[in-house]
N, CA, C and O atoms as a GROMACS GRO file, in nm:
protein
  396
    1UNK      N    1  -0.477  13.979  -0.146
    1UNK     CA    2  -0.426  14.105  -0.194
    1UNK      C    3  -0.322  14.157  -0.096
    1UNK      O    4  -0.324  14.127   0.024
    2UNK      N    5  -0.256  14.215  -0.137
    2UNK     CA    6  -0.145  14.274  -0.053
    2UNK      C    7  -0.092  14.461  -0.067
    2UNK      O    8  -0.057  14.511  -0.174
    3UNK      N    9  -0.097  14.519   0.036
    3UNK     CA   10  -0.095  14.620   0.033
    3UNK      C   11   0.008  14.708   0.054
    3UNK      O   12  -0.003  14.819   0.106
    4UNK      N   13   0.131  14.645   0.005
    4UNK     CA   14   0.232  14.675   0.012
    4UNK      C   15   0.286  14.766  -0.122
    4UNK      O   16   0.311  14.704  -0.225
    5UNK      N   17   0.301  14.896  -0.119
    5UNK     CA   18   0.328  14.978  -0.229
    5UNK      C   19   0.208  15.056  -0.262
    5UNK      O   20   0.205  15.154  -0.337
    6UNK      N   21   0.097  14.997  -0.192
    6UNK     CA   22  -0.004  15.101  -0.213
    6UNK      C   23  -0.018  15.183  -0.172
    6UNK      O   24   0.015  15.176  -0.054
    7UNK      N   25  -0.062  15.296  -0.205
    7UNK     CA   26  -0.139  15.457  -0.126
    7UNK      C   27  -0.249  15.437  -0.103
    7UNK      O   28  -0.323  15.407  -0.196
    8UNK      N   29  -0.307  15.450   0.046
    8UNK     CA   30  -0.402  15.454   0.124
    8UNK      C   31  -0.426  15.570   0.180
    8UNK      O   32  -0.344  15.638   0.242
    9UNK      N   33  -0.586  15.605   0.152
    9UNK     CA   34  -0.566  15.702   0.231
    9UNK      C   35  -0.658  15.745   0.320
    9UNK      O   36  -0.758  15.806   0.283
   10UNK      N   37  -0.634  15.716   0.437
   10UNK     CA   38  -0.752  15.668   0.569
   10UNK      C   39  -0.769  15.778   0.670
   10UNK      O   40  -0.693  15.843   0.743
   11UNK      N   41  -0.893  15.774   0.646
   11UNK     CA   42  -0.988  15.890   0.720
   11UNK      C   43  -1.077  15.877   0.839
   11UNK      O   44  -1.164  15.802   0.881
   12UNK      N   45  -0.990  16.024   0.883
   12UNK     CA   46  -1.065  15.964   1.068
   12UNK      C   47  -1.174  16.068   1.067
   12UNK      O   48  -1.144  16.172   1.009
   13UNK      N   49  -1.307  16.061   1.124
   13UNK     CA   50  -1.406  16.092   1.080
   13UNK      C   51  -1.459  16.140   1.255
   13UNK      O   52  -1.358  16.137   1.325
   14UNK      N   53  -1.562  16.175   1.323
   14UNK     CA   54  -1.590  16.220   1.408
   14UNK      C   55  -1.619  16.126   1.519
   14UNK      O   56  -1.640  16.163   1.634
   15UNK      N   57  -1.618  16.009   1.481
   15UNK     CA   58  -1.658  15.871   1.608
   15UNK      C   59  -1.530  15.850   1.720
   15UNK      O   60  -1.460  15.752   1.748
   16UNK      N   61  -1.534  15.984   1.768
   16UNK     CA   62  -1.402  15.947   1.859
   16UNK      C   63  -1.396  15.878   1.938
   16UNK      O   64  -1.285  15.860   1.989
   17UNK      N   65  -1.520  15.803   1.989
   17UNK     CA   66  -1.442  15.696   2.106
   17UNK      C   67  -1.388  15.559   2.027
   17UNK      O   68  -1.327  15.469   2.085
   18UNK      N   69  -1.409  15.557   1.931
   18UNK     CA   70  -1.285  15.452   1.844
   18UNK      C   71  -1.194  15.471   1.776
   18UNK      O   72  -1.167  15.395   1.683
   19UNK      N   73  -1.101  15.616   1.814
   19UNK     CA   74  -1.006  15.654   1.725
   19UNK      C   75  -0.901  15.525   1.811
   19UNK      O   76  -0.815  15.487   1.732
   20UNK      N   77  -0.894  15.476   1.906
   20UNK     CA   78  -0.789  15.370   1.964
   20UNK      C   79  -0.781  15.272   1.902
   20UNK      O   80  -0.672  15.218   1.882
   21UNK      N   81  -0.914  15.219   1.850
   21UNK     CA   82  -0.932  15.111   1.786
   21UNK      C   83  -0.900  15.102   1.620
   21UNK      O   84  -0.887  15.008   1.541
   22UNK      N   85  -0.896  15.236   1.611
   22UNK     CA   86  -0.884  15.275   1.449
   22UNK      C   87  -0.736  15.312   1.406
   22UNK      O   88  -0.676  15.296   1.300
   23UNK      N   89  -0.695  15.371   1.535
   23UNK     CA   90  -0.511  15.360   1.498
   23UNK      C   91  -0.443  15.216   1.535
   23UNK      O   92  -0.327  15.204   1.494
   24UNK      N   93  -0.480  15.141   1.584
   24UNK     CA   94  -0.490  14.997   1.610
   24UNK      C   95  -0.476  14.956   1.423
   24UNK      O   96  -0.367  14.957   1.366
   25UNK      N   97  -0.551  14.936   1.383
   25UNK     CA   98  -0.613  14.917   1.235
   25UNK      C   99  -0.474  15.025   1.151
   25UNK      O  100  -0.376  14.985   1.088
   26UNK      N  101  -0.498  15.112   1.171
   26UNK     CA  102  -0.396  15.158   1.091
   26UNK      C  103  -0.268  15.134   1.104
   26UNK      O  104  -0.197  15.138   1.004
   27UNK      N  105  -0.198  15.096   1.266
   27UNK     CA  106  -0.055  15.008   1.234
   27UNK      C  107  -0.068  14.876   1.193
   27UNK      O  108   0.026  14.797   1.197
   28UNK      N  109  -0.191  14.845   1.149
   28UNK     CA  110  -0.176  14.676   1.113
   28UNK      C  111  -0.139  14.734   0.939
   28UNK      O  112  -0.058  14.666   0.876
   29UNK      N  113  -0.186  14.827   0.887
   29UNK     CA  114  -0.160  14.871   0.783
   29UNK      C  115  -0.037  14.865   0.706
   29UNK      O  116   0.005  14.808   0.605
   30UNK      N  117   0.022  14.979   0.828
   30UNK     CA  118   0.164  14.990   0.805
   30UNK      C  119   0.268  14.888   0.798
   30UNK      O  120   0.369  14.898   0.728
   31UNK      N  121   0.236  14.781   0.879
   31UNK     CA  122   0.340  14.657   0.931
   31UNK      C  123   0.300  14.616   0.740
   31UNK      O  124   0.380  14.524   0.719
   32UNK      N  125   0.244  14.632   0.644
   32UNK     CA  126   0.171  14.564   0.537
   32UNK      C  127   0.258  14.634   0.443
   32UNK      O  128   0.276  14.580   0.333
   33UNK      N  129   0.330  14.779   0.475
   33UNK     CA  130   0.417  14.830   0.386
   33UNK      C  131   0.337  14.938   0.307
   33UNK      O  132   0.399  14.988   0.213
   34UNK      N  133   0.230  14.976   0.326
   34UNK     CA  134   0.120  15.064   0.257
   34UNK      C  135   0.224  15.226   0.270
   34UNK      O  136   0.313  15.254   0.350
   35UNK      N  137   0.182  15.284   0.188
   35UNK     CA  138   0.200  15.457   0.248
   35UNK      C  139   0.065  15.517   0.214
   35UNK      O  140  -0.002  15.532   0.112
   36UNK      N  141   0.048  15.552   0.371
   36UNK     CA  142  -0.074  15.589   0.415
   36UNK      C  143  -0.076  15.739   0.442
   36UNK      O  144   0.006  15.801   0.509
   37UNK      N  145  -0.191  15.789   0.373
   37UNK     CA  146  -0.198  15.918   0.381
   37UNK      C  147  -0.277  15.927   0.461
   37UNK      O  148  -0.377  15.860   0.437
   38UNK      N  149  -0.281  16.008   0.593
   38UNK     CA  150  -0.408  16.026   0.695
   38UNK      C  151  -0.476  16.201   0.645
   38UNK      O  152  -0.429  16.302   0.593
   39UNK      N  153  -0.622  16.151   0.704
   39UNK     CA  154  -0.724  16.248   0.632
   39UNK      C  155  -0.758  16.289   0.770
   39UNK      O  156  -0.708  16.207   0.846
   40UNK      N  157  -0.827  16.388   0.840
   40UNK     CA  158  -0.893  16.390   0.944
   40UNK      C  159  -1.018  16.494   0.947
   40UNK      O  160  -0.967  16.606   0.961
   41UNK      N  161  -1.189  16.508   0.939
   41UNK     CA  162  -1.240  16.604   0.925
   41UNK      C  163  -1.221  16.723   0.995
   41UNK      O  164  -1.122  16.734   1.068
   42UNK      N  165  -1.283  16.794   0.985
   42UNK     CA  166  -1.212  16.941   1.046
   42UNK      C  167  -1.242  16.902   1.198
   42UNK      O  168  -1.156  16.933   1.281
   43UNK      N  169  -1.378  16.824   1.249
   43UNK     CA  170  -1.410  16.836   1.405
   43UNK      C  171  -1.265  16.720   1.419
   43UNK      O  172  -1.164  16.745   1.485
   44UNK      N  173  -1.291  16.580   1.329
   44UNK     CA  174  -1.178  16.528   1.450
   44UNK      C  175  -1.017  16.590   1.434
   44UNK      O  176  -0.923  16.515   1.460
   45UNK      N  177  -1.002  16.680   1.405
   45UNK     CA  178  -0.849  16.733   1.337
   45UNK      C  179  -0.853  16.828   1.469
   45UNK      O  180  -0.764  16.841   1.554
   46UNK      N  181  -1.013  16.908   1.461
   46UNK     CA  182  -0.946  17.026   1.569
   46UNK      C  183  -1.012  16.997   1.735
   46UNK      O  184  -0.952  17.045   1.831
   47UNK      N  185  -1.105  16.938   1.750
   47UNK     CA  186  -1.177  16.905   1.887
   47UNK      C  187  -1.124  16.823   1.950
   47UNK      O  188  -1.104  16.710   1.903
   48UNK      N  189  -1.084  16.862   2.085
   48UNK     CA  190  -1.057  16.758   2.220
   48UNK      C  191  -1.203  16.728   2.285
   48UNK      O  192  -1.289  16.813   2.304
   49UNK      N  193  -1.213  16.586   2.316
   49UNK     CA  194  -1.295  16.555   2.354
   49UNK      C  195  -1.262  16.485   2.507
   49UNK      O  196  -1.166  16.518   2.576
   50UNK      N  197  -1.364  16.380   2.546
   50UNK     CA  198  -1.343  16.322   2.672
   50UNK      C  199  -1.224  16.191   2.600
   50UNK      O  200  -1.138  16.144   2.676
   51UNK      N  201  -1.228  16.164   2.519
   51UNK     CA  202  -1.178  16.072   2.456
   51UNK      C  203  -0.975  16.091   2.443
   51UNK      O  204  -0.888  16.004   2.441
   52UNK      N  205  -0.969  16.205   2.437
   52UNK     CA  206  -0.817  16.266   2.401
   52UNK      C  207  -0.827  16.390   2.318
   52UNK      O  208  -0.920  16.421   2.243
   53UNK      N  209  -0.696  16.470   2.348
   53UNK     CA  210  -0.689  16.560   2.246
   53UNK      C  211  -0.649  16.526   2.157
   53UNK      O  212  -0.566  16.434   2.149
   54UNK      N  213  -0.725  16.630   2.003
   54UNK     CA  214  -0.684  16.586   1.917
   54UNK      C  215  -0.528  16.649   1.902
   54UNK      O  216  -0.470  16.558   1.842
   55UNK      N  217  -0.443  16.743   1.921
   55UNK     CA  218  -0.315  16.753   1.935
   55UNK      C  219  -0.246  16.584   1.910
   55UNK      O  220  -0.201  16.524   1.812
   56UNK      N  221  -0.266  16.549   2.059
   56UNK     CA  222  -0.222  16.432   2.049
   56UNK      C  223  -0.246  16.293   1.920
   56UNK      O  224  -0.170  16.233   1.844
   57UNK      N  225  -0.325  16.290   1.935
   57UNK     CA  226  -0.374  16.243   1.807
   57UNK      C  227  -0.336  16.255   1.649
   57UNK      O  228  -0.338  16.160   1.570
   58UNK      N  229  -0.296  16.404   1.614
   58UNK     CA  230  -0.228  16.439   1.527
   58UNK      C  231  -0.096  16.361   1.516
   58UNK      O  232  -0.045  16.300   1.422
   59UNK      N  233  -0.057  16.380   1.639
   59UNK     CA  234   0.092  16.385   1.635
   59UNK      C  235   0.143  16.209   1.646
   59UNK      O  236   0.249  16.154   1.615
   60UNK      N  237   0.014  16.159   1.704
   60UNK     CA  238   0.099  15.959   1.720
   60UNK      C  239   0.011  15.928   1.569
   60UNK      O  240   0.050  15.826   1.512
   61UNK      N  241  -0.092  15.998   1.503
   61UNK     CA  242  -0.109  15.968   1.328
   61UNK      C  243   0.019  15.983   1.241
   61UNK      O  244   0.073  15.901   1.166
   62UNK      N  245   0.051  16.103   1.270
   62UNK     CA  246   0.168  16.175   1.168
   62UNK      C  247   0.274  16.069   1.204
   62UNK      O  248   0.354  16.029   1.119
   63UNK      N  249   0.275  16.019   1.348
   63UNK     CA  250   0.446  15.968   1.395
   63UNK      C  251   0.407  15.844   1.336
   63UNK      O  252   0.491  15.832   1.246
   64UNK      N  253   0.328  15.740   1.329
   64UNK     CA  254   0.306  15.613   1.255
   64UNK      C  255   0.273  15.630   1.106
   64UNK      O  256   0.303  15.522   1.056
   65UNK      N  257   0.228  15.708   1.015
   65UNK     CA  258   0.230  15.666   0.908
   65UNK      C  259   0.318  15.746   0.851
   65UNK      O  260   0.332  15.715   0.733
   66UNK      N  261   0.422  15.889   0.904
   66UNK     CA  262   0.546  15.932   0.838
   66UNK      C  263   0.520  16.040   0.745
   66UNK      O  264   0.599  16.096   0.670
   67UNK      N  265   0.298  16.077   0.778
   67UNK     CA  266   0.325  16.188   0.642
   67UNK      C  267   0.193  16.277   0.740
   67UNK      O  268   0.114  16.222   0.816
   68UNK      N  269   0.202  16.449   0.703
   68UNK     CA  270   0.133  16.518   0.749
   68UNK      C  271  -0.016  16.459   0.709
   68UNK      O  272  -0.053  16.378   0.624
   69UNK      N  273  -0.086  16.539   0.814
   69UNK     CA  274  -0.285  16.464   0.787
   69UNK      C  275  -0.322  16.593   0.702
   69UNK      O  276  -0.309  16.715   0.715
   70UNK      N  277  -0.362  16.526   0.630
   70UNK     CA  278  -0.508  16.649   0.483
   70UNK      C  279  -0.594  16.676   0.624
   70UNK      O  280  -0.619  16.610   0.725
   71UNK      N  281  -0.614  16.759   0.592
   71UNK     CA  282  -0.723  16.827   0.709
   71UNK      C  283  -0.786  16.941   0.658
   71UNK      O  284  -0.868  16.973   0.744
   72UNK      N  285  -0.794  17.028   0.556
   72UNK     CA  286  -0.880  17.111   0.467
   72UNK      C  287  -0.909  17.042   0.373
   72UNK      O  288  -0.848  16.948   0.322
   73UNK      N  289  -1.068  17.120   0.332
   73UNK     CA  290  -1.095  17.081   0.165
   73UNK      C  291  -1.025  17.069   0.090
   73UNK      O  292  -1.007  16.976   0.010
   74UNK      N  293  -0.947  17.211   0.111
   74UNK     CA  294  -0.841  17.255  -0.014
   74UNK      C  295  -0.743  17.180  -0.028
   74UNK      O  296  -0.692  17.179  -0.140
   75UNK      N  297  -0.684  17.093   0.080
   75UNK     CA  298  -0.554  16.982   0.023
   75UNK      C  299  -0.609  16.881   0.022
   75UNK      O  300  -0.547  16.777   0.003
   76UNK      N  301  -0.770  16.883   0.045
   76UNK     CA  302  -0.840  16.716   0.024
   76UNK      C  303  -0.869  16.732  -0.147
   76UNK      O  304  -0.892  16.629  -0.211
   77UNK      N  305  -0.867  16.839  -0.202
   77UNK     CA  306  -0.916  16.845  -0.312
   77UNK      C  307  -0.890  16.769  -0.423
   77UNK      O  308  -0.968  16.692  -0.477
   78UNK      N  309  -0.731  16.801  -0.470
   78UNK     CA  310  -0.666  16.718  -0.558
   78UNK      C  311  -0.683  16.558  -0.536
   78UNK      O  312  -0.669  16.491  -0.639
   79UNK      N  313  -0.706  16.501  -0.437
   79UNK     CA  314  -0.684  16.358  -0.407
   79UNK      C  315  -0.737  16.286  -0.543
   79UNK      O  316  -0.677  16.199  -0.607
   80UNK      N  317  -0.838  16.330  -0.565
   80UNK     CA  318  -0.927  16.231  -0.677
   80UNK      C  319  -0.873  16.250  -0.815
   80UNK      O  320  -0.845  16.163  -0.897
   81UNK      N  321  -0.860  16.403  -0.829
   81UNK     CA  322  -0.812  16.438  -0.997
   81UNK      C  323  -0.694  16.365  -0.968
   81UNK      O  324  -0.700  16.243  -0.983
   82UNK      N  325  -0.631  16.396  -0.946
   82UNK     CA  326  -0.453  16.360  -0.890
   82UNK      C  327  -0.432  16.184  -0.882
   82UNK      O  328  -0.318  16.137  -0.873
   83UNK      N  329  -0.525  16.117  -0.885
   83UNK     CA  330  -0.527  15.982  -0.802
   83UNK      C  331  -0.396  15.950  -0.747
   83UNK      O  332  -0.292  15.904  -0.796
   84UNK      N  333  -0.435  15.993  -0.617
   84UNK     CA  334  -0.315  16.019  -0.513
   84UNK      C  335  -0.319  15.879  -0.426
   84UNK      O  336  -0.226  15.853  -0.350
   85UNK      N  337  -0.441  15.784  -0.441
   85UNK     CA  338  -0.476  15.677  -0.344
   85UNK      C  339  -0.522  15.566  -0.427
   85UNK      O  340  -0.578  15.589  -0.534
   86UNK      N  341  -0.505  15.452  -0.387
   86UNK     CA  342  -0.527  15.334  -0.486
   86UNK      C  343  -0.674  15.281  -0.380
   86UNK      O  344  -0.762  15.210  -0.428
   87UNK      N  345  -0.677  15.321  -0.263
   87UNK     CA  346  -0.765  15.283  -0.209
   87UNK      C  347  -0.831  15.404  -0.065
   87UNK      O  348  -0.750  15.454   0.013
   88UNK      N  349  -0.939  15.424  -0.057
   88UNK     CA  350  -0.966  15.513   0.035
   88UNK      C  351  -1.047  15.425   0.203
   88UNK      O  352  -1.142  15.346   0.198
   89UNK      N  353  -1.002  15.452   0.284
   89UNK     CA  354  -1.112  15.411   0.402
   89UNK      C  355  -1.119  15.483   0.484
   89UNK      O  356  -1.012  15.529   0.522
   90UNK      N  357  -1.214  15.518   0.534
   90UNK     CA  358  -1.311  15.568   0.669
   90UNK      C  359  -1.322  15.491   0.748
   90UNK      O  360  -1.389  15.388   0.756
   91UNK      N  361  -1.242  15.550   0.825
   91UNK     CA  362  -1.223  15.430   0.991
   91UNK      C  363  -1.215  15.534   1.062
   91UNK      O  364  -1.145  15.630   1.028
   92UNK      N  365  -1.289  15.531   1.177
   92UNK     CA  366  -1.412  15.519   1.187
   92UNK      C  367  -1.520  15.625   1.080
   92UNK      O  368  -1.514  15.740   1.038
   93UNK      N  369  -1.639  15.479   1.066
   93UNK     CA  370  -1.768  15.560   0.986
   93UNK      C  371  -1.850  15.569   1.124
   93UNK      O  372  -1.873  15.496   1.220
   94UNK      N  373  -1.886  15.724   1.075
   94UNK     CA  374  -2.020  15.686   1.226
   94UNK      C  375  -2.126  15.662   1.204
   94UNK      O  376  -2.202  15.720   1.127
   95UNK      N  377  -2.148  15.561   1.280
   95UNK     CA  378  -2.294  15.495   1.323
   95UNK      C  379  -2.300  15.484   1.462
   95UNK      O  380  -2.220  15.526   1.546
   96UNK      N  381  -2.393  15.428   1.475
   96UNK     CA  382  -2.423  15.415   1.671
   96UNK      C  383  -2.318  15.286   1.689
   96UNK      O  384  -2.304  15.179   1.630
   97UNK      N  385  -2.249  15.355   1.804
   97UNK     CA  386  -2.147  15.276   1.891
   97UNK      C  387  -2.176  15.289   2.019
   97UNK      O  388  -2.241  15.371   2.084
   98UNK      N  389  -2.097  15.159   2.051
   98UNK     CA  390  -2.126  15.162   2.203
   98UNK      C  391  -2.027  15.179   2.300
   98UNK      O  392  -1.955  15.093   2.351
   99UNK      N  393  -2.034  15.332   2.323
   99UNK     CA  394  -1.886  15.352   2.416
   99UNK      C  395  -1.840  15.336   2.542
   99UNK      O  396  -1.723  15.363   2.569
   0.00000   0.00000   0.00000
Protein backbone atom coordinates (compact mmCIF):
# COMPACT_ATOMS: atom_id res chain seq x y z
CA UNK A 1 0.00 0.00 0.00
CA UNK A 2 1.21 3.33 -0.49
CA UNK A 3 0.49 6.39 1.26
CA UNK A 4 0.98 8.85 -0.93
CA UNK A 5 -2.17 11.26 -1.35
CA UNK A 6 -3.52 10.09 1.71
CA UNK A 7 -4.79 12.05 4.83
CA UNK A 8 -3.41 10.83 7.96
CA UNK A 9 -4.09 11.84 10.87
CA UNK A 10 -1.59 11.05 13.73
CA UNK A 11 -1.99 11.49 17.26
CA UNK A 12 0.39 12.22 19.90
CA UNK A 13 -1.04 11.03 23.04
CA UNK A 14 0.63 11.43 26.62
CA UNK A 15 3.72 8.78 26.41
CA UNK A 16 6.21 11.46 26.20
CA UNK A 17 9.33 9.80 26.50
CA UNK A 18 8.67 8.49 22.88
CA UNK A 19 7.53 11.54 21.27
CA UNK A 20 11.44 11.27 19.52
CA UNK A 21 10.72 8.08 18.41
CA UNK A 22 7.26 8.96 17.17
CA UNK A 23 8.33 12.08 15.15
CA UNK A 24 10.99 9.71 13.80
CA UNK A 25 7.84 7.61 12.42
CA UNK A 26 6.14 10.51 11.31
CA UNK A 27 8.98 11.85 8.85
CA UNK A 28 9.14 8.36 7.51
CA UNK A 29 5.50 9.29 6.69
CA UNK A 30 6.05 12.29 5.05
CA UNK A 31 9.13 11.16 2.80
CA UNK A 32 5.75 8.64 1.59
CA UNK A 33 3.95 11.91 0.37
CA UNK A 34 0.96 11.51 2.99
CA UNK A 35 -0.69 14.93 4.28
CA UNK A 36 -0.64 14.48 7.72
CA UNK A 37 -2.78 16.09 10.03
CA UNK A 38 -1.20 16.15 13.64
CA UNK A 39 -3.63 15.67 16.66
CA UNK A 40 -2.13 16.26 20.12
CA UNK A 41 -4.22 15.61 23.56
CA UNK A 42 -4.66 18.53 25.59
CA UNK A 43 -1.70 17.16 28.30
CA UNK A 44 0.72 16.44 25.36
CA UNK A 45 -0.25 19.85 23.43
CA UNK A 46 0.11 21.87 26.71
CA UNK A 47 2.70 20.10 29.37
CA UNK A 48 6.52 20.40 29.46
CA UNK A 49 7.91 17.63 30.85
CA UNK A 50 11.53 16.20 31.66
CA UNK A 51 11.30 14.97 28.18
CA UNK A 52 10.97 18.61 26.25
CA UNK A 53 8.67 21.33 25.99
CA UNK A 54 5.79 20.92 24.43
CA UNK A 55 6.21 24.55 22.69
CA UNK A 56 8.90 22.96 21.03
CA UNK A 57 7.29 20.13 20.00
CA UNK A 58 4.44 21.98 18.50
CA UNK A 59 6.49 23.82 16.48
CA UNK A 60 9.17 20.86 14.79
CA UNK A 61 5.25 18.84 14.37
CA UNK A 62 3.72 21.85 12.59
CA UNK A 63 7.36 22.51 10.72
CA UNK A 64 7.40 18.70 9.30
CA UNK A 65 4.02 17.95 8.37
CA UNK A 66 3.09 21.81 7.04
CA UNK A 67 -0.35 21.93 8.89
CA UNK A 68 -1.49 23.38 12.40
CA UNK A 69 -2.09 20.39 15.33
CA UNK A 70 -6.12 19.76 16.31
CA UNK A 71 -5.62 20.14 19.85
CA UNK A 72 -9.40 20.81 21.15
CA UNK A 73 -12.42 18.62 21.03
CA UNK A 74 -14.02 21.20 19.16
CA UNK A 75 -11.65 21.06 15.96
CA UNK A 76 -11.23 17.26 16.73
CA UNK A 77 -14.88 17.09 16.22
CA UNK A 78 -15.67 17.27 12.58
CA UNK A 79 -12.80 14.76 11.72
CA UNK A 80 -15.18 11.74 11.50
CA UNK A 81 -18.52 13.40 10.08
CA UNK A 82 -16.25 15.31 7.65
CA UNK A 83 -13.98 12.20 6.79
CA UNK A 84 -11.12 14.38 6.89
CA UNK A 85 -8.58 11.13 7.24
CA UNK A 86 -8.35 7.97 5.23
CA UNK A 87 -6.45 6.60 8.08
CA UNK A 88 -6.00 7.50 11.85
CA UNK A 89 -2.85 6.51 14.24
CA UNK A 90 -1.86 6.93 17.76
CA UNK A 91 1.73 7.09 18.07
CA UNK A 92 2.46 6.91 20.84
CA UNK A 93 -0.42 4.56 22.59
CA UNK A 94 0.32 4.36 26.21
CA UNK A 95 1.25 1.37 27.74
CA UNK A 96 4.20 0.62 30.01
CA UNK A 97 7.46 1.76 28.45
CA UNK A 98 10.67 1.65 29.30
CA UNK A 99 12.28 5.01 29.57
Amino acid sequence: MTLEGKNIGYVFTGSFCTFRKSIEELKNIIKQKANVIPIMSFNSYNEDTKFGKAQDFIKEIEDITGNKIIHTIQDAEPIGPKHLTDIMIVCPASRKYNC
